[in-house]
C-alpha positions as CSV (number, residue, x, y, z in Angstrom):
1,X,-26.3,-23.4,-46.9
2,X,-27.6,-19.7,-46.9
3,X,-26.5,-18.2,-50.2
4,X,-24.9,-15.2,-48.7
5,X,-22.2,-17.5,-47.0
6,X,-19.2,-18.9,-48.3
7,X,-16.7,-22.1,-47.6
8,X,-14.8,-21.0,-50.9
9,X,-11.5,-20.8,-50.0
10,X,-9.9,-16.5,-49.6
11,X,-8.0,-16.3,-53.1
12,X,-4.5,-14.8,-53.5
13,X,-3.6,-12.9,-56.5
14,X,-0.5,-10.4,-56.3
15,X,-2.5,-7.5,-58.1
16,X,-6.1,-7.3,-58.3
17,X,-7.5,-4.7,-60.3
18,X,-10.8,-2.8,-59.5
19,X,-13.0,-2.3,-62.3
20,X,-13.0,-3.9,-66.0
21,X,-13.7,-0.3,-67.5
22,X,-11.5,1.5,-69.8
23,X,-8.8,2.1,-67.0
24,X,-8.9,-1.4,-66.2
25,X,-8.3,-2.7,-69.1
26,X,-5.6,-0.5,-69.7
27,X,-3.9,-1.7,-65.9
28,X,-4.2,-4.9,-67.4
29,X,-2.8,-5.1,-70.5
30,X,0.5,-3.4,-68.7
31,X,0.9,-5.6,-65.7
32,X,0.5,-8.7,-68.2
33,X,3.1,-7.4,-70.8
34,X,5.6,-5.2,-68.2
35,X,5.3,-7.8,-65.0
36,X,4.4,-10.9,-67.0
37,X,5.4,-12.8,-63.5
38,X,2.5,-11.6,-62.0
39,X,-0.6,-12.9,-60.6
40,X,-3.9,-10.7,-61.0
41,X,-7.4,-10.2,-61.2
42,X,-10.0,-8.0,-62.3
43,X,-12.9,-7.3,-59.9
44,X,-16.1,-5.9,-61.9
45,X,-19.4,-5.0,-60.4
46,X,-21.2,-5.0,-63.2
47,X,-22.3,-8.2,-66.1
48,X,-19.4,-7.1,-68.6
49,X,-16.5,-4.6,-69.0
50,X,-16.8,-1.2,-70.4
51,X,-17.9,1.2,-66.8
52,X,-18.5,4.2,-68.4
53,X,-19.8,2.5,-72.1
54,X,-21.7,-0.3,-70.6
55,X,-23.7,2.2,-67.8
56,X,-24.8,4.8,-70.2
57,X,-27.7,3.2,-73.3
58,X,-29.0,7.1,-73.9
59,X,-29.5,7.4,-77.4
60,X,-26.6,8.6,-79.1
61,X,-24.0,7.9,-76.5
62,X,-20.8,9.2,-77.4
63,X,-17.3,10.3,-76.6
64,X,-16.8,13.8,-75.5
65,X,-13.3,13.0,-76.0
66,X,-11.0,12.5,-79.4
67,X,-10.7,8.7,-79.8
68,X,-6.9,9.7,-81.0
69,X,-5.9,10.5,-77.4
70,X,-9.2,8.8,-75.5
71,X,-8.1,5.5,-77.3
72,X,-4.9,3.8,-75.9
73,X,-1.6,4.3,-76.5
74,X,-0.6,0.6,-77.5
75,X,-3.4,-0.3,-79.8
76,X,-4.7,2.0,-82.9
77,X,-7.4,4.1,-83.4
78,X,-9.3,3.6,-86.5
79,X,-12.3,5.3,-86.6
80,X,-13.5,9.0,-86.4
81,X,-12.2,10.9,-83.8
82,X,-15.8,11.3,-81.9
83,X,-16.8,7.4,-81.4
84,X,-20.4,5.9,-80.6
85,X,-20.7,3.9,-76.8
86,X,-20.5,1.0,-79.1
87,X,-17.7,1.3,-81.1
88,X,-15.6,2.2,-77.9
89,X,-16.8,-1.1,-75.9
90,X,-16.1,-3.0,-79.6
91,X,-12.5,-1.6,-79.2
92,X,-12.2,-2.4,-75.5
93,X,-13.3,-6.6,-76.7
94,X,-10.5,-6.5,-79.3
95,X,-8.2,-5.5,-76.4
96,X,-9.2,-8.0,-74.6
97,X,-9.4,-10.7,-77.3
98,X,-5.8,-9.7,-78.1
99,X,-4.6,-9.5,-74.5
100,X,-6.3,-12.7,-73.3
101,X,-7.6,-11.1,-70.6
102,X,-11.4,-12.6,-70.1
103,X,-10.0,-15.7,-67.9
104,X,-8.7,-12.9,-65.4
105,X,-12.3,-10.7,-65.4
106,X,-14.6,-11.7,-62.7
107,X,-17.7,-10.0,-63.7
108,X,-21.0,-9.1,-60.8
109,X,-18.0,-8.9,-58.0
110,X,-19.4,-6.3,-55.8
111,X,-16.2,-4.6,-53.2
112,X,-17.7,-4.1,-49.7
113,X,-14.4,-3.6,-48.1
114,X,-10.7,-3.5,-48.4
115,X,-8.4,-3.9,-45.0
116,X,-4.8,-3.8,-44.8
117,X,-2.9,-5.8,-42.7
118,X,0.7,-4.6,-41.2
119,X,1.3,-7.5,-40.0
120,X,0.6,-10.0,-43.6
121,X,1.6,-6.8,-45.8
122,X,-1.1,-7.5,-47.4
123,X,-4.6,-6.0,-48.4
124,X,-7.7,-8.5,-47.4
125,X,-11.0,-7.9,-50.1
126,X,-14.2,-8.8,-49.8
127,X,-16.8,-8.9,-52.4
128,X,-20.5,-9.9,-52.8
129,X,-21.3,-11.5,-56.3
130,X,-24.7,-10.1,-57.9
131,X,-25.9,-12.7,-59.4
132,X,-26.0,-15.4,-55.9
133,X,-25.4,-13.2,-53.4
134,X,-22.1,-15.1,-52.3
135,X,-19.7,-13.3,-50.6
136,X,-15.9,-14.0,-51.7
137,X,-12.9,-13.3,-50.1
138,X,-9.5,-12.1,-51.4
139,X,-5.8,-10.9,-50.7
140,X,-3.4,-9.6,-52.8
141,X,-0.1,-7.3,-52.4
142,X,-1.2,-4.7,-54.5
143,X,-3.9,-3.3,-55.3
144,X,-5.0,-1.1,-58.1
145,X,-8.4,1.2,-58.5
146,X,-9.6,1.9,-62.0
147,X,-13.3,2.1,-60.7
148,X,-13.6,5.8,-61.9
149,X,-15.2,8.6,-60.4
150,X,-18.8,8.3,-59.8
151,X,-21.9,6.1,-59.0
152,X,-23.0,3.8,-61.7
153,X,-26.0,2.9,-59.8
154,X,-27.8,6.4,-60.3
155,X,-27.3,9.5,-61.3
156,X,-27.5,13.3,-59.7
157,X,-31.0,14.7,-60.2
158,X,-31.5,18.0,-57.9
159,X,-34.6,17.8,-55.6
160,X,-36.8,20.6,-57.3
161,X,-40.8,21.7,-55.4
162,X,-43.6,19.1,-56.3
163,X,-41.6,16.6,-58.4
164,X,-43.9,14.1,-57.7
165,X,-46.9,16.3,-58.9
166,X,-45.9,15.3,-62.7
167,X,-47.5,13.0,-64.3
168,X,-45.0,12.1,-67.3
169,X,-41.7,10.2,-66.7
170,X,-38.8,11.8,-65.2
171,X,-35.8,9.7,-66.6
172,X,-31.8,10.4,-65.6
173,X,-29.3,9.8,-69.1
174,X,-27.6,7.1,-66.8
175,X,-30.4,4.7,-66.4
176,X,-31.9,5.2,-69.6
177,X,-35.2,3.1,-70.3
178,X,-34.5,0.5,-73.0
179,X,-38.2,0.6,-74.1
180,X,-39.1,4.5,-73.5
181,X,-41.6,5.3,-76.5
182,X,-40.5,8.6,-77.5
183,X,-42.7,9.4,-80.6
184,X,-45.2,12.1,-80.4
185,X,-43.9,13.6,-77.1
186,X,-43.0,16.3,-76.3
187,X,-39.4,16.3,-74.0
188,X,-37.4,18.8,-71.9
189,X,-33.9,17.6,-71.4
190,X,-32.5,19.6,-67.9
191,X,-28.9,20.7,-68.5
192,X,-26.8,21.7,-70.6
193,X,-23.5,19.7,-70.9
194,X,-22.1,17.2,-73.1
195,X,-24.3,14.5,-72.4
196,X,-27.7,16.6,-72.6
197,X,-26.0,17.9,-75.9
198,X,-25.4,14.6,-77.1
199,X,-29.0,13.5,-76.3
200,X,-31.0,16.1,-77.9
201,X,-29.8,15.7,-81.4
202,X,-30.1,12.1,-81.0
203,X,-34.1,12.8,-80.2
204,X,-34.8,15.4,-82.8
205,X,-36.7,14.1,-85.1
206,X,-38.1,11.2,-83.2
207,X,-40.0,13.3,-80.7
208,X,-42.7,16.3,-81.0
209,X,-40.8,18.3,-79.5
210,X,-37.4,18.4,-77.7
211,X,-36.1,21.7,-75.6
212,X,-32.6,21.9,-73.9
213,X,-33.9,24.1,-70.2
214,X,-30.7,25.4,-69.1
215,X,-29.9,27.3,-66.2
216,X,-27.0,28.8,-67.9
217,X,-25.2,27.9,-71.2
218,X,-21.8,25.5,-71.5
219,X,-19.3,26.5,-74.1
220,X,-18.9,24.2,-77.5
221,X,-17.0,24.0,-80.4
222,X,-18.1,21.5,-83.3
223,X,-16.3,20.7,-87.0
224,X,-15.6,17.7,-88.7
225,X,-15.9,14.1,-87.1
226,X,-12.6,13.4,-88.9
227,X,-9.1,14.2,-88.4
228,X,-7.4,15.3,-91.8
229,X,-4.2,14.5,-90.8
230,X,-5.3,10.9,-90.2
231,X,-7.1,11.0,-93.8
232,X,-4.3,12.0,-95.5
233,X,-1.9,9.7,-93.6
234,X,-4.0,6.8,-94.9
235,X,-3.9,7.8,-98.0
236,X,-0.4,7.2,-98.2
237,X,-0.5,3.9,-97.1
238,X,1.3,5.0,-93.7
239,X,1.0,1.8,-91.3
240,X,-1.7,2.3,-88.3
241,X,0.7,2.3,-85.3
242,X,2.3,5.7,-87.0
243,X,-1.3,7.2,-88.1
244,X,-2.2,6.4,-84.4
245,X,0.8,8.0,-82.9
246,X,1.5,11.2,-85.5
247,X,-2.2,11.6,-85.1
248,X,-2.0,11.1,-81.3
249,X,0.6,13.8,-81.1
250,X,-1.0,16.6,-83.2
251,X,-4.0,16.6,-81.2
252,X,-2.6,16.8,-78.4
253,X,-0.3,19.1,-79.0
254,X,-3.5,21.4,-80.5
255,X,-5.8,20.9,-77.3
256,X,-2.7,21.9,-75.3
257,X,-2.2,25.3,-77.3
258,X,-6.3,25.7,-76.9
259,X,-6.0,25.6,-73.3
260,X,-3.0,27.8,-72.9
261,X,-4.8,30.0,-74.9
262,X,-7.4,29.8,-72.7
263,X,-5.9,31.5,-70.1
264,X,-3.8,33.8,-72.0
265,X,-5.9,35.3,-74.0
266,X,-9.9,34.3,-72.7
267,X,-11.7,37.2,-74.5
268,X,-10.2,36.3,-77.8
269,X,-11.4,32.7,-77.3
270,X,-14.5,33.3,-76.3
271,X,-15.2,34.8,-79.5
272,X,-13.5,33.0,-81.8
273,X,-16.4,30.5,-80.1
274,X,-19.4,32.5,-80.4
275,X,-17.7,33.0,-84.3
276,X,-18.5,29.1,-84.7
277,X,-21.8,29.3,-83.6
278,X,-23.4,32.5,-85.2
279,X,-22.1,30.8,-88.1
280,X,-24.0,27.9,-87.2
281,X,-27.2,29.4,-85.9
282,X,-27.4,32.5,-87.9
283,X,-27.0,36.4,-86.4
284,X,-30.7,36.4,-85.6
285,X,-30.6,33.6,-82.7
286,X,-29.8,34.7,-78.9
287,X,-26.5,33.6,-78.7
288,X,-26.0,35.8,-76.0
289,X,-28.6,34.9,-74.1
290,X,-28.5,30.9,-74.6
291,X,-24.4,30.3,-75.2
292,X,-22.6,32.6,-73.8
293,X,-21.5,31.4,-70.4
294,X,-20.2,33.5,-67.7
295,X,-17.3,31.3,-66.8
296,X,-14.1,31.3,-69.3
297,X,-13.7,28.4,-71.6
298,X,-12.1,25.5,-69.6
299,X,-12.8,26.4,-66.4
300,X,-15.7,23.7,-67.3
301,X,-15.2,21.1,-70.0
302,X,-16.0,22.6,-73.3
303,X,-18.0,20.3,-75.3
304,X,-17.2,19.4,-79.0
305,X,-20.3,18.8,-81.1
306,X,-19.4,16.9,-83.9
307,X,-21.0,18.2,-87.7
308,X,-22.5,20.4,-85.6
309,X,-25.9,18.3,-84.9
310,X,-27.1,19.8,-81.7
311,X,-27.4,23.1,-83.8
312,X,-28.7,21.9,-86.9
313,X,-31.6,20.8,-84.7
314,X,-31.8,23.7,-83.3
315,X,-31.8,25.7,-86.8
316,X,-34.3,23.2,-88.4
317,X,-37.0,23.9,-85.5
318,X,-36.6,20.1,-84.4
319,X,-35.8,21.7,-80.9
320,X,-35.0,24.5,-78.6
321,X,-33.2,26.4,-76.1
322,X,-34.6,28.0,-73.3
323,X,-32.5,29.6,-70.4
324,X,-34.4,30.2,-67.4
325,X,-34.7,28.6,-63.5
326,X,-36.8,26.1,-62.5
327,X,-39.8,27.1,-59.9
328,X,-41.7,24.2,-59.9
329,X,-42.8,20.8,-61.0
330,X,-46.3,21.0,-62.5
331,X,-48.7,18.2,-63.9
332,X,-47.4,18.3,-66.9
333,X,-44.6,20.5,-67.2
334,X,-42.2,22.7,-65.6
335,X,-43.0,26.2,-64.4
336,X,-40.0,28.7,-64.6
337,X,-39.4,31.6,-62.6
338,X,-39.8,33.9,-65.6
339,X,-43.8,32.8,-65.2
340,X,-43.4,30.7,-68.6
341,X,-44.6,27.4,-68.7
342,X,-42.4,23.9,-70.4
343,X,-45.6,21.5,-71.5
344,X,-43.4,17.9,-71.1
345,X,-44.4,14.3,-71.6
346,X,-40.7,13.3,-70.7
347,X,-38.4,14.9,-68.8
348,X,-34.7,14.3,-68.8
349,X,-32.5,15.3,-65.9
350,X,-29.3,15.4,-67.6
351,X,-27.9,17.2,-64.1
352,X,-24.6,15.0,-63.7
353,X,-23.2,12.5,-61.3
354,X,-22.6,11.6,-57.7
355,X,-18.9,11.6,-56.8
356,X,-17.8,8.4,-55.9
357,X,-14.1,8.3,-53.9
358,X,-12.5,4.7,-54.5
359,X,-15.9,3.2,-55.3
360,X,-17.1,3.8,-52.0
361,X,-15.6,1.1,-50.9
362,X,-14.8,0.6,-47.1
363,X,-11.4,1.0,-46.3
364,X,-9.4,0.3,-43.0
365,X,-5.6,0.4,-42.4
366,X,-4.7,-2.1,-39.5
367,X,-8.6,-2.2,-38.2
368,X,-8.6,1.9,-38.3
369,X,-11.3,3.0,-40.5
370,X,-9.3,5.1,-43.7
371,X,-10.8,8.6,-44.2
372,X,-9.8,9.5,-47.9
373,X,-10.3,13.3,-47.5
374,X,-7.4,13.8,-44.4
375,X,-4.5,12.4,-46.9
376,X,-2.7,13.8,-49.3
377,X,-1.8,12.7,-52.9
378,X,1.2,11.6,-54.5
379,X,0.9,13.0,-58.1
380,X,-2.6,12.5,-58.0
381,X,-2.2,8.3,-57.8
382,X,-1.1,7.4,-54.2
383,X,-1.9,8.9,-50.8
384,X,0.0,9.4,-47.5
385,X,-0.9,7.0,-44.9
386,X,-2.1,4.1,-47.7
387,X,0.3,1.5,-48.8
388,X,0.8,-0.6,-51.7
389,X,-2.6,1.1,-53.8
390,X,-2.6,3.3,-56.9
391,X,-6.1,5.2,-57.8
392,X,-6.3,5.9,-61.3
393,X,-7.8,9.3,-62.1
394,X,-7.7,10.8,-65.5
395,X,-7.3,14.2,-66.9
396,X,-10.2,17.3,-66.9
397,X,-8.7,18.9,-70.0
398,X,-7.7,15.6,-71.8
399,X,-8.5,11.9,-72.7
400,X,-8.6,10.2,-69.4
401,X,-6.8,7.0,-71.1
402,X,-3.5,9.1,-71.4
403,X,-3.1,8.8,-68.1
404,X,-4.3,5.2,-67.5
405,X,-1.3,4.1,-69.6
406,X,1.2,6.6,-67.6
407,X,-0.2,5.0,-64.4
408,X,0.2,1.4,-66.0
409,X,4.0,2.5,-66.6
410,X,4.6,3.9,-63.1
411,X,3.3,1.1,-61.1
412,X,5.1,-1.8,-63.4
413,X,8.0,0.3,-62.5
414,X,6.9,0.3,-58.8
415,X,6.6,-3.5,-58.6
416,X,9.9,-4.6,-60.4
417,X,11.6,-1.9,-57.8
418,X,10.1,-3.4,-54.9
419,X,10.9,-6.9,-56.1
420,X,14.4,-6.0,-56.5
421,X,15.0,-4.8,-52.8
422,X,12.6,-7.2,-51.3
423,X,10.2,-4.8,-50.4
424,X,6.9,-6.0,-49.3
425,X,4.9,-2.3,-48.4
426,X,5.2,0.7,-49.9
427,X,3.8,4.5,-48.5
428,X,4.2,8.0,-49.5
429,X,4.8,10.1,-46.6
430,X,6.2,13.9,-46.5
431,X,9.3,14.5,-46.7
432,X,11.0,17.3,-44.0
433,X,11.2,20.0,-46.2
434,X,7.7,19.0,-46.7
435,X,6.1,19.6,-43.2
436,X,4.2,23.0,-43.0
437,X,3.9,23.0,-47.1
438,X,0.3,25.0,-47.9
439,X,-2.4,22.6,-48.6
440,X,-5.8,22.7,-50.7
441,X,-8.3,21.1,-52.3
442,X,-7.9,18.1,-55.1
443,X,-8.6,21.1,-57.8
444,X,-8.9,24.8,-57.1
445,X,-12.3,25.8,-57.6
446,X,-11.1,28.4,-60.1
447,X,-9.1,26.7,-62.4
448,X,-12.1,23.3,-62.8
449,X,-15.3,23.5,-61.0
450,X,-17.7,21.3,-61.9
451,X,-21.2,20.7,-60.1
452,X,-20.3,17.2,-59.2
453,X,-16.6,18.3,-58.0
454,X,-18.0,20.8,-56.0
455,X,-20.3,18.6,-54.3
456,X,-17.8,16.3,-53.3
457,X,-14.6,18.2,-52.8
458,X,-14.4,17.6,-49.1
459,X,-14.7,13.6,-50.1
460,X,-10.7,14.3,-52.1
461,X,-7.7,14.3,-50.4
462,X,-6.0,17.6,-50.1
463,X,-2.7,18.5,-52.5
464,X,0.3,20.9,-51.7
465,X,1.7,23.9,-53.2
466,X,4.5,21.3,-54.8
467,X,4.2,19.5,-58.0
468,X,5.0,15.9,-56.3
469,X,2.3,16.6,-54.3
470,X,-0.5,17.6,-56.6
471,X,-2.7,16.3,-59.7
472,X,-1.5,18.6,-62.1
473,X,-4.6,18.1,-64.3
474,X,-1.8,18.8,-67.1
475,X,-0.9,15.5,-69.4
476,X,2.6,18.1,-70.6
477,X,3.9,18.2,-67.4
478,X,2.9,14.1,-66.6
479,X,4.3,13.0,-69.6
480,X,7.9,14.6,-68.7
481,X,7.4,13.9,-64.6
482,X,5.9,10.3,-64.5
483,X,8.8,8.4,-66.3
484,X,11.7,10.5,-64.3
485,X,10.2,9.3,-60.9
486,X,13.2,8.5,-58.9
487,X,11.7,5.5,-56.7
488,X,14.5,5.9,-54.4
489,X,13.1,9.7,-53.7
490,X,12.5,9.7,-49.3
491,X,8.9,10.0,-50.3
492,X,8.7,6.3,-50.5
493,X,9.0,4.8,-47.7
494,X,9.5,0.6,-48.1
495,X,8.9,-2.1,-45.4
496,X,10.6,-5.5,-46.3
């Protein structure tokens, strides 16, 4: 028999998850404790769990995120706040482990396609394992995206003149070499974000030479890798599930003053921000020039170096800034339009992702094919026009787990509804005193605008000038609206 056929039986589960990353995990561990009844699976592309942890092996992977309000809400954070990739995948096992949960992962499942069926009320899967090349065939009730937001498979890396002219290695952060010799070369990291900040202070020191070439400068704030309420907390023998929670709750109630602020008062932010850093990097050092961005703080993630590390190396000559465009590609460099020349052994494009919408997956609703970008959300999880699925898609300006466990809650709550009133299909779909309503893009380009949202705006669904009908990007307001959903509101529309 050809190994990319199949007599194995189509499988029925009454969820099935997509993706064993840290949404996943989190749908999971709430369908198995709130809906306990329920059948499910977990469909994983990749060897083991983890998405985001198990794709990116750049040296000194870590959160951007506090693991206070990054880790879940049901199981204790114990370490510091800003957490090595493996100490988050470690965390993500012991859910696991605790939950049970490995029977229901099927790891090196590929989705190729997802139909639904008016007719069955049901949503028909196919997926190609890895590993043999078998293709496998599913159907479930509901199902449930926690695949994230971009392409695992590769990275974004601009297409700059005579690329190909270099003869070092050009390397992207997400497919990382395991066995790139690093010593005695000389490296220019492209970018300047979070990950190209975690990368260069993890090279320092292990290189010749490592330079951050920016195009123009992201706004950071650093301090302690430790929370002191936490510390002190501990040291009064206050039980874990409180540190977690009290702990939870003070950050997030600080990052949501630092946002508001933010807005309110931007110029005052900005330098309380530069404050940090002269501090850092001394009066003499071009912080104009190499971190002062032109856009206000949060209108692109600001990025929290922890102890300060990227500017120690910076201070201790280890490596460097430069801010300047790229002309060209040389044979072993970069030439900048300034007319200075980057001598490189190794360069890094730390330039982003590549959106991907529902894991670029292909959908069709009764044989017609779906296009994502022509519906509009529900509260950022469901869409007009696609029944029985719920996207899970995290916060800008907070820990995307926060709202993996509101999802978890809402569509428990979904499920137990539907099972009450025999409902087999469930749609958003406008309400009348919805019709006309003003619509726009997932995010306006001037509250978040991010290279790789930019890119792939047109790939979103559109949102309305109504809060029902919007991501809010704004945890506050979710934490109030999700739990006070009134399933019974017209803009559910049920099929028995």
């Amino acid at each position: 028999m050809d190994k990319n056929t199949t007599d194995t039986p189509t499988e029925y589960y009454d969820v099935l998850i997509i993706g064993a990353g840290i949404s996943g995990i989190a749908a999971a561990h709430h369908l198995q404790e709130q809906c306990p009844d329920k059948s499910f699976a977990i469909l994983e592309a990749k060897e083991s769990f983890g998405g985001t942890w198990l794709t990116h092996k750049y040296p000194g992977v870590r959160s951007d995120s506090d693991l206070h309000t990054f880790g879940y809400r049901f199981k204790p954070w114990t370490g510091a706040p800003i957490a090595t990739g493996d100490e988050i995948l470690a965390y993500m096992k012991s859910v696991i482990d605790d939950d049970g949960l490995q029977p229901h992962i099927r790891y090196q499942h590929t989705v190729e396609s997802a139909s639904w069926s008016s007719e069955e009320n049901l949503w028909t899967i196919t997926a190609r394992r890895s590993d043999t090349g078998q293709s496998l065939r599913f159907k479930t009730h509901f199902l449930w995206m926690c695949q994230g937001y971009y392409q695992h498979a590769e990275g974004y890396t601009p297409q700059w003149q005579s690329m190909s002219s270099f003869k070092g290695q050009i390397i992207h952060p997400q497919t990382w070499p395991e066995d790139l010799e690093t010593a005695g070369k000389k490296i220019v990291v492209i970018g300047s974000g979070a990950t190209a900040a975690t990368l260069i202070p993890a090279l320092a020191g292990k290189c010749a030479h490592v330079t951050m070439l920016q195009r123009s400068p992201t706004w950071f704030t650093t301090g302690r890798n430790a929370n002191a309420m936490a510390e002190e907390l501990r040291l009064l023998d206050i039980d874990e599930s409180w540190v977690h929670e009290i702990t939870r709750r003070k950050v997030l109630r600080d990052q949501a003053l630092f946002v508001q602020r933010t807005k309110e008062e931007p110029e005052k932010v900005k330098s309380d921000l530069l404050a940090v850093l002269r501090e850092h990097l001394g009066n003499d050092f071009d912080i104009d020039t190499h971190f002062t961005p032109r856009y206000r703080p949060w209108q692109q993630r600001v990025a929290f170096i922890p102890e300060g590390d990227l500017f120690k190396a910076v201070r201790e000559g280890l490596a460097s800034v430069v801010t300047d465009e790229i002309d060209s590609f040389t044979t072993h460099g970069i030439q900048l339009k300034s007319g200075k020349h980057l001598d490189a052994d190794i360069i890094v494009t730390a330039t982003g992702f590549n959106l991907s919408v529902l894991g670029d997956i292909s959908f069709t609703i009764d044989g017609e094919p779906l296009n994502f970008g022509d519906t509009i959300t529900y509260r950022g999880m469901m869409f007009t026009g696609l029944p029985n699925m719920v996207w899970v898609f995290g916060y800008f300006r907070a820990s995307w787990t926060l709202r993996s466990d509101m999802v978890g809650d809402f569509v428990c709550k979904l499920l137990k509804h539907m099972d009450a009133n025999n409902a087999r299909k469930v749609t958003t779909e406008l309400r009348p005193e919805d019709e006309g309503m003003t619509l726009g893009p997932w995010i306006h380009p001037e509250d978040f605008n991010p290279g790789y949202l930019a890119r792939g705006m047109h790939l979103l669904p559109k949102q309305g000038n109504k809060r029902e009908w919007q991501h809010t990007h704004d945890y506050w307001l979710d934490k109030d609206d999700f739990p006070a959903i009134d399933l019974n509101d017209p803009i559910f529309s049920y099929a028995r």
